[in-house]
mmCIF file of the C-alpha atoms, coordinates in Angstrom:
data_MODEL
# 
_entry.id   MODEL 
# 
loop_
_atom_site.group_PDB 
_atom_site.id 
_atom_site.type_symbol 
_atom_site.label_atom_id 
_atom_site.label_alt_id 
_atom_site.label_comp_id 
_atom_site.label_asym_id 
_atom_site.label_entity_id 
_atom_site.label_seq_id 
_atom_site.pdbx_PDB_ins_code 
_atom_site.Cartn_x 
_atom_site.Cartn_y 
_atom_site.Cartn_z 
_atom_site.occupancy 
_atom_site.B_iso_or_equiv 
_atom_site.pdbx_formal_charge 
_atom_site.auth_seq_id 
_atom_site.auth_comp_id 
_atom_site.auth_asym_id 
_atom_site.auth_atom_id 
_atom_site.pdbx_PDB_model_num 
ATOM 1  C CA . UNK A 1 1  ? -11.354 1.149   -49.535 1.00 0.00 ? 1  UNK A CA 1 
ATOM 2  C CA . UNK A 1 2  ? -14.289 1.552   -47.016 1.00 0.00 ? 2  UNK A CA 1 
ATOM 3  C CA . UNK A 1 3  ? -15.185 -2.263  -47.759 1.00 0.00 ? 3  UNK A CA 1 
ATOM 4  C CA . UNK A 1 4  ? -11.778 -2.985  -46.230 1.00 0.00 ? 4  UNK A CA 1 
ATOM 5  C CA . UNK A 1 5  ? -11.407 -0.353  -43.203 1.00 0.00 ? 5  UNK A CA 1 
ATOM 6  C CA . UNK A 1 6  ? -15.083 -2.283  -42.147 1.00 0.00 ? 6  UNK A CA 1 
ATOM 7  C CA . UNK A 1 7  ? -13.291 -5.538  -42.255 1.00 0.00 ? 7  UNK A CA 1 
ATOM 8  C CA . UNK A 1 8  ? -10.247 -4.432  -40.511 1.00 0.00 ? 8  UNK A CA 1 
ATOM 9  C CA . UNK A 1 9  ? -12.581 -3.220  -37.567 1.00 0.00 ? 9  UNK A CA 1 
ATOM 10 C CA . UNK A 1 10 ? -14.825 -6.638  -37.622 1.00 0.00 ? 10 UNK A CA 1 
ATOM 11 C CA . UNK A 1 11 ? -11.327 -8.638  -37.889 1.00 0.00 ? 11 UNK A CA 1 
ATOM 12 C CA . UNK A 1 12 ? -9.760  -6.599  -34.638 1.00 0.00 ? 12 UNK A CA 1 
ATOM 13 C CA . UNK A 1 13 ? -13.065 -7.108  -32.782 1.00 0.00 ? 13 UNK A CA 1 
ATOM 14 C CA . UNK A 1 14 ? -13.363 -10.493 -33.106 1.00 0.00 ? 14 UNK A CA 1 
ATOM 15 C CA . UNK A 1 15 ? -10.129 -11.265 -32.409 1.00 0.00 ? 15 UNK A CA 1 
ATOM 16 C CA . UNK A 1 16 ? -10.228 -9.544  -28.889 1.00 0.00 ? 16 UNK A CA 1 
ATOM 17 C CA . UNK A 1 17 ? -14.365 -11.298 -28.462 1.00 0.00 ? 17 UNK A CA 1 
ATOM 18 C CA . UNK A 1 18 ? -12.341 -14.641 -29.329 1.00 0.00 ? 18 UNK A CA 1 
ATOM 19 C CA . UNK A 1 19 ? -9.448  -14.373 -27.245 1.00 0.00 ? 19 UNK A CA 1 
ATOM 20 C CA . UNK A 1 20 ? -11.614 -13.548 -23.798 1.00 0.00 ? 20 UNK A CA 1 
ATOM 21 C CA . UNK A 1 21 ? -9.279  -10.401 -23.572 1.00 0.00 ? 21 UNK A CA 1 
ATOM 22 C CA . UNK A 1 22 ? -12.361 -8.043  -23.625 1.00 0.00 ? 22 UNK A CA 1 
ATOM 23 C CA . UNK A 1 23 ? -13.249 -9.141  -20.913 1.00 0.00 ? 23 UNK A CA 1 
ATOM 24 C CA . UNK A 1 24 ? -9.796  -8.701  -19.108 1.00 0.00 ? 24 UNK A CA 1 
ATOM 25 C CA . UNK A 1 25 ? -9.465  -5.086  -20.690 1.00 0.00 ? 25 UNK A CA 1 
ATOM 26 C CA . UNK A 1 26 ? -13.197 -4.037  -19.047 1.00 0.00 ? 26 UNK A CA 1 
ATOM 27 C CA . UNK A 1 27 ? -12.270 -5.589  -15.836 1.00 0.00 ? 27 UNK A CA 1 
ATOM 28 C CA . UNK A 1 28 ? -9.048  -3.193  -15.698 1.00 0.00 ? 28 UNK A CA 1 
ATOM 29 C CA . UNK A 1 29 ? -10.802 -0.441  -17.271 1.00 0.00 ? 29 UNK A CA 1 
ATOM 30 C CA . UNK A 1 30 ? -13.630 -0.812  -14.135 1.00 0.00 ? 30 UNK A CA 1 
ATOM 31 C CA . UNK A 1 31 ? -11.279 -0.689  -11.343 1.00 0.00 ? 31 UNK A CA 1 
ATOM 32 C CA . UNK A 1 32 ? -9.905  1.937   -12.360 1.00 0.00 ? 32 UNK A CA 1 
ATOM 33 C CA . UNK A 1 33 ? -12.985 3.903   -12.644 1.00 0.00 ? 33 UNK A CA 1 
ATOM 34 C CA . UNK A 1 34 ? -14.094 2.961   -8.950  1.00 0.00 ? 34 UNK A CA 1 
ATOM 35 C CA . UNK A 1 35 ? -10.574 3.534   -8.238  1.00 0.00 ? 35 UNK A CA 1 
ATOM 36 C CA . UNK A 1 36 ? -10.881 7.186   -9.341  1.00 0.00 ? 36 UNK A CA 1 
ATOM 37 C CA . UNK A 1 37 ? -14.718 7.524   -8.046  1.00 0.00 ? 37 UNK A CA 1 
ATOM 38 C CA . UNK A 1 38 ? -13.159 7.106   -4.270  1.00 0.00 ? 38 UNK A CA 1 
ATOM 39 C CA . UNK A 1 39 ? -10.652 8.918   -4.697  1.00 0.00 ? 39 UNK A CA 1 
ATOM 40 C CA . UNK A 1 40 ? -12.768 11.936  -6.107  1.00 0.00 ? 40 UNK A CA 1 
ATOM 41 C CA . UNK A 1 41 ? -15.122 11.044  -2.756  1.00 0.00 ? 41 UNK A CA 1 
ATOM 42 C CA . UNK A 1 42 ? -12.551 11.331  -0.257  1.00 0.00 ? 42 UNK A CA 1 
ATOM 43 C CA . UNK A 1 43 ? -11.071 14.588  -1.437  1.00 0.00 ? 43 UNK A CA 1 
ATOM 44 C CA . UNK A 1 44 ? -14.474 15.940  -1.582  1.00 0.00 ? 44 UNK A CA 1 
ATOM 45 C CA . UNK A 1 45 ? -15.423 14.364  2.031   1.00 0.00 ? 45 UNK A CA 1 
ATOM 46 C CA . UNK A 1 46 ? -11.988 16.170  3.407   1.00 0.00 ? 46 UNK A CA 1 
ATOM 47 C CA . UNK A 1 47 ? -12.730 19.400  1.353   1.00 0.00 ? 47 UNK A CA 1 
ATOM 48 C CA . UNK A 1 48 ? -15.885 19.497  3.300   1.00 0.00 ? 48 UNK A CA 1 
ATOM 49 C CA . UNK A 1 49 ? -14.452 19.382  6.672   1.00 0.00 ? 49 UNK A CA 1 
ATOM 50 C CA . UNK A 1 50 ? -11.777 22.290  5.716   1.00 0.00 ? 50 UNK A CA 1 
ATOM 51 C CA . UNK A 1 51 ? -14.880 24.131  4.544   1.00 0.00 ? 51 UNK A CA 1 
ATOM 52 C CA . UNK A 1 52 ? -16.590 23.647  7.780   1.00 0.00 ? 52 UNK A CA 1 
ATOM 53 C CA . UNK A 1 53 ? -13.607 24.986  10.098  1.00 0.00 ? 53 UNK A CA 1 
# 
Protein backbone atom coordinates (compact mmCIF):
# COMPACT_ATOMS: atom_id res chain seq x y z
CA UNK A 1 0.00 0.00 0.00
CA UNK A 2 2.75 2.58 0.94
CA UNK A 3 4.85 1.17 -2.14
CA UNK A 4 1.98 2.51 -4.24
CA UNK A 5 0.89 5.96 -2.47
CA UNK A 6 5.05 6.69 -3.17
CA UNK A 7 4.47 5.97 -6.77
CA UNK A 8 1.33 7.85 -7.10
CA UNK A 9 3.26 10.99 -5.69
CA UNK A 10 6.53 10.34 -8.06
CA UNK A 11 3.91 9.68 -11.06
CA UNK A 12 1.91 13.23 -10.29
CA UNK A 13 5.29 15.00 -9.94
CA UNK A 14 6.70 14.07 -12.91
CA UNK A 15 3.96 14.58 -14.85
CA UNK A 16 3.65 18.35 -13.84
CA UNK A 17 8.16 18.50 -14.11
CA UNK A 18 7.35 17.02 -17.74
CA UNK A 19 4.65 19.09 -18.85
CA UNK A 20 6.58 22.65 -17.95
CA UNK A 21 3.33 23.42 -15.88
CA UNK A 22 5.42 23.83 -12.64
CA UNK A 23 6.77 26.30 -13.82
CA UNK A 24 3.47 28.12 -14.91
CA UNK A 25 1.85 27.22 -11.42
CA UNK A 26 5.08 29.06 -9.45
CA UNK A 27 4.90 31.93 -11.76
CA UNK A 28 1.07 32.46 -10.68
CA UNK A 29 1.70 31.43 -7.27
CA UNK A 30 4.64 34.48 -7.18
CA UNK A 31 2.54 37.22 -8.36
CA UNK A 32 0.30 36.68 -6.23
CA UNK A 33 2.51 36.80 -3.31
CA UNK A 34 4.06 40.27 -4.44
CA UNK A 35 0.60 41.03 -5.25
CA UNK A 36 -0.41 40.62 -1.58
CA UNK A 37 3.14 41.99 -0.17
CA UNK A 38 2.02 45.61 -1.75
CA UNK A 39 -0.98 45.49 -0.87
CA UNK A 40 -0.09 44.68 2.89
CA UNK A 41 2.60 47.84 2.29
CA UNK A 42 0.22 50.32 1.24
CA UNK A 43 -2.34 49.73 3.94
CA UNK A 44 0.39 49.87 6.38
CA UNK A 45 2.00 53.15 4.63
CA UNK A 46 -1.77 54.79 4.87
CA UNK A 47 -2.28 53.36 8.47
CA UNK A 48 0.75 55.33 9.30
CA UNK A 49 -0.38 58.61 8.12
CA UNK A 50 -3.93 58.17 10.05
CA UNK A 51 -1.70 57.38 13.02
CA UNK A 52 0.24 60.50 12.60
CA UNK A 53 -2.90 62.99 12.40
Amino acid sequence: MIHFLETQIANNEGFMVQNGKIYLVMTIVSIILIGLFIYVASIDKKVAQLEKK
